[in-house]
C-alpha positions as CSV (number, residue, x, y, z in Angstrom):
1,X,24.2,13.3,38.1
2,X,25.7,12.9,34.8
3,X,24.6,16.8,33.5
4,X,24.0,20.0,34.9
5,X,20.3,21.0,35.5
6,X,20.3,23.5,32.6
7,X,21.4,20.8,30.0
8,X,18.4,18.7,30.9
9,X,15.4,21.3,31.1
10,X,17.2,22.1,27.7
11,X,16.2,19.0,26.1
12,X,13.1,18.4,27.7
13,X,12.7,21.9,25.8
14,X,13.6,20.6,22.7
15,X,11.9,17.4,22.8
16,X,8.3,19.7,23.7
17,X,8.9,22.4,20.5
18,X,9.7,19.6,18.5
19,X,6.9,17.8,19.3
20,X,4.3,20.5,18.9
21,X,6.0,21.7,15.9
22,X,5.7,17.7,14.3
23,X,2.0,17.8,15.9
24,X,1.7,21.5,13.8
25,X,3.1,20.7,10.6
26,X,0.9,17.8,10.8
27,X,-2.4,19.1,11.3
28,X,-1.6,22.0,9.3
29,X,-1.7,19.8,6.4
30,X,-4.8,17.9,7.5
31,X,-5.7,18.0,3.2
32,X,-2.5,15.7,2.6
33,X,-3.1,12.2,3.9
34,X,0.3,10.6,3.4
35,X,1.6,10.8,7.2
36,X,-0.1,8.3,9.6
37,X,-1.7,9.3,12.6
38,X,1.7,9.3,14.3
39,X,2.7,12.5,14.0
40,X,-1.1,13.9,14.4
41,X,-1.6,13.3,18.0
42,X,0.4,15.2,20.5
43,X,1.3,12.5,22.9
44,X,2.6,10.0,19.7
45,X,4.9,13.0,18.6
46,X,6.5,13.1,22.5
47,X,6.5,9.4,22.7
48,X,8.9,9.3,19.4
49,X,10.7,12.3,20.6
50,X,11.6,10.2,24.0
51,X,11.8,7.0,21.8
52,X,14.6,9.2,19.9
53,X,16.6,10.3,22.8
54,X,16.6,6.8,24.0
55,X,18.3,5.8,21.2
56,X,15.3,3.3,20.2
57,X,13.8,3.7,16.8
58,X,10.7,6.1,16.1
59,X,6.9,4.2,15.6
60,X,6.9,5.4,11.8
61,X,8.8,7.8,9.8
62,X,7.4,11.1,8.3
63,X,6.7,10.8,5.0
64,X,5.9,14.5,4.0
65,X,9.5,16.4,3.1
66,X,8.3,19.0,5.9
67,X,8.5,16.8,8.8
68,X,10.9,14.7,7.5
69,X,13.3,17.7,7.1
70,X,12.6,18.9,10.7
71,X,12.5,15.1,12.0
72,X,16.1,14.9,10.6
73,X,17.0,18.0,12.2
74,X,16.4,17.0,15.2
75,X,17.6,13.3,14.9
76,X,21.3,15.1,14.7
């Protein structure tokens, strides 16, 4: 096994926060419309999160400077 146990439920960690906090910032601004429904459904924010970690790029990127700040964040 390449890492330890704790690094790994680490990021799987990160990669659920993130994901719900993408999902959150999202939905918290249902009145803006300029995000696609990418980062409104739960299971689209995980699959870019994965697609991230894979090294493969995201679906779409954030246009609102919230997620795009926090989508930054995590890319480094």
């Amino acid at each position: 096994m390449t890492y330890q146990q704790p690094v790994w439920l680490t990021m799987a960690t990160i990669l659920v926060l993130t994901a719900i906090l993408w999902c959150d910032l999202r939905n918290w601004q249902h009145s803006s419309l300029m995000d696609s429904r990418t980062f409104q459904i739960l299971s689209y924010c995980l699959y870019n999160g994965w697609a991230l970690y894979m090294g493969i790029a995201a679906t779409n990127k954030p246009n609102t400077w919230k997620i795009r700040s926090l989508f930054l964040l995590y890319v480094c």
